[in-house]
C-alpha positions in Angstrom: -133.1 21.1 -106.1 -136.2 20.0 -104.1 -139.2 18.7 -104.5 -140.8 22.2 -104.0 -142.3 23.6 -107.4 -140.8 26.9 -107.8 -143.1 29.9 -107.5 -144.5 30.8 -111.1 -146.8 32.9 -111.4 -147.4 33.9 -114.9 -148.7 31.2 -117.4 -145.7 31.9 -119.5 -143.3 31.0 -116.4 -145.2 27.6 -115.8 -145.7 26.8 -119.4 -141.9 27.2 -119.7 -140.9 25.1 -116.8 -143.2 22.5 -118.1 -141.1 22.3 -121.7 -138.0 22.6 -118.9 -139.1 19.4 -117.2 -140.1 17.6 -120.1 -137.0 18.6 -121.8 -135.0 17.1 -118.6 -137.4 14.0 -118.7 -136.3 13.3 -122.3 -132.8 13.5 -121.5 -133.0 11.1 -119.1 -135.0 8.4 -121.2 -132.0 8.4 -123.5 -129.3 7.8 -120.8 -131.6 5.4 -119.4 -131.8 3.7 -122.6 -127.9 4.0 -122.8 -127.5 2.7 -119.3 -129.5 -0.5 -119.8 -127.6 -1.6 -122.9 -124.8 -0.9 -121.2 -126.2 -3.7 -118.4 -127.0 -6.3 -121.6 -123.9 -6.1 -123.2 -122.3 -7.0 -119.8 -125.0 -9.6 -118.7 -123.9 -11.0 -122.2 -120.3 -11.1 -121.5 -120.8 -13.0 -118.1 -123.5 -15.4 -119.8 -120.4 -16.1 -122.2 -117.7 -16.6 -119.3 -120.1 -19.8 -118.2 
């Protein structure tokens, strides 16, 4: 997948790939969110080695 917008050419298509893409974008805010407490809760276990 590129960077390229597909070629949509009915405001249905584009109005579709736009709840696509936000769809995608809210998946990835929540495995971001997973990620980064993943990176505290280790942070925090090395702060407690010394």
């Amino acid at each position: 997948m590129g960077n390229a917008a597909p070629d949509l050419v009915t405001k249905e298509e584009m109005e579709a790939r736009i709840s696509l893409l936000s769809d995608e974008m809210d998946a990835n805010d929540e495995e971001n969110r997973a990620m980064q407490a993943e990176i505290d809760a280790l942070y925090a276990k090395i702060d407690a080695l010394g």
